[in-house]
C-alpha positions as CSV (number, residue, x, y, z in Angstrom):
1,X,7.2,-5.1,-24.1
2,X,3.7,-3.3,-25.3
3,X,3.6,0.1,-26.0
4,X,1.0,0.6,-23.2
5,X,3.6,-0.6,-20.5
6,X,5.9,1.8,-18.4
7,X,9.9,0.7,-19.0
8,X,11.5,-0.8,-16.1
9,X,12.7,1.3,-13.6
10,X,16.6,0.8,-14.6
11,X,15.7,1.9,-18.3
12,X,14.2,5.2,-16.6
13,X,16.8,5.8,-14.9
14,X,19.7,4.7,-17.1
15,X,17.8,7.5,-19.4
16,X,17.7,10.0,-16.8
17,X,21.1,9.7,-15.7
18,X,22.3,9.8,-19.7
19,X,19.9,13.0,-20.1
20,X,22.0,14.3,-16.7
21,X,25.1,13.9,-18.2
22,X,24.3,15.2,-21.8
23,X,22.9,18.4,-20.4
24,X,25.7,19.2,-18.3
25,X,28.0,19.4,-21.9
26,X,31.6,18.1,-20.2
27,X,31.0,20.2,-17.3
28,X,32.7,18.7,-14.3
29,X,30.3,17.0,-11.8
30,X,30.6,15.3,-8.4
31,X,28.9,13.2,-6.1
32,X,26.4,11.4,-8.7
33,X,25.9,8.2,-6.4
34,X,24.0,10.5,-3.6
35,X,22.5,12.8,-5.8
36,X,20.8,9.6,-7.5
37,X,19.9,7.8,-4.1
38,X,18.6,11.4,-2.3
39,X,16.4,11.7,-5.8
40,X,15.0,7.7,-5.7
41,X,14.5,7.3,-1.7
42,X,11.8,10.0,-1.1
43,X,9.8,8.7,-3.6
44,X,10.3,5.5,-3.0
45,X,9.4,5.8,0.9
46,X,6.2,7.9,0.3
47,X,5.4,5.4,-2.3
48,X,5.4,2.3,-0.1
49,X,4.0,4.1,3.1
50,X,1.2,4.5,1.3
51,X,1.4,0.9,-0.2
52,X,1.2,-0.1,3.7
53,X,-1.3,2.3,4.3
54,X,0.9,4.0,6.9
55,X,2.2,1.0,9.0
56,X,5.8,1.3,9.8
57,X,6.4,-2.0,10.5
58,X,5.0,-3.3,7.3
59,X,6.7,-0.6,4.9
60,X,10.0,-1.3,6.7
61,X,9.6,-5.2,6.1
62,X,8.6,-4.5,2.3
63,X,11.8,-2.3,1.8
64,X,13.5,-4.6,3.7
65,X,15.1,-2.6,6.2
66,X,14.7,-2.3,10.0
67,X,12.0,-0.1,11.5
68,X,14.4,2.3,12.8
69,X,15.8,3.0,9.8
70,X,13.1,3.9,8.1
71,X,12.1,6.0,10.8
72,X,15.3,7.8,10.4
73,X,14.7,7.8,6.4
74,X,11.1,9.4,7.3
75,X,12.1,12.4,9.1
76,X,14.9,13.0,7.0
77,X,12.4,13.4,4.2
78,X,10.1,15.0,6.3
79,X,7.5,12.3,5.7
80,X,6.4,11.4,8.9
């Protein structure tokens, strides 16, 4: 990889979630998986919303994941 490329996505992760861990110094933690996932999907939907310039149908095809879902995934992020 060049130095003028962004890491993949699991190496940013993988180092945020290391960074998580090291900061909390042995103190007990819970519920990682939907920490992670509430932290990635927000993002992730105003990212490709945008991508489909708005069009439901289109952004739920890309995710790959029926309308109505993302519908559901929208106003629980309060995204549209």
């Amino acid at each position: 990889m060049t130095k003028d490329r962004k890491p993949p996505l699991a190496a940013s992760v993988k180092q945020s979630l290391e960074r998580y861990f090291h900061d909390l110094n042995g103190e007990k933690t819970t519920g990682v998986y939907d920490m992670v996932i509430a932290e990635v999907e927000k993002p992730l939907l105003d990212i490709v919303m945008r991508h489909a310039k708005s069009n439901q149908c289109k952004a739920a095809e890309i995710l790959g994941i029926n309308r109505n879902t993302l519908r559901k995934k929208l106003k629980r992020h309060k995204l549209g």
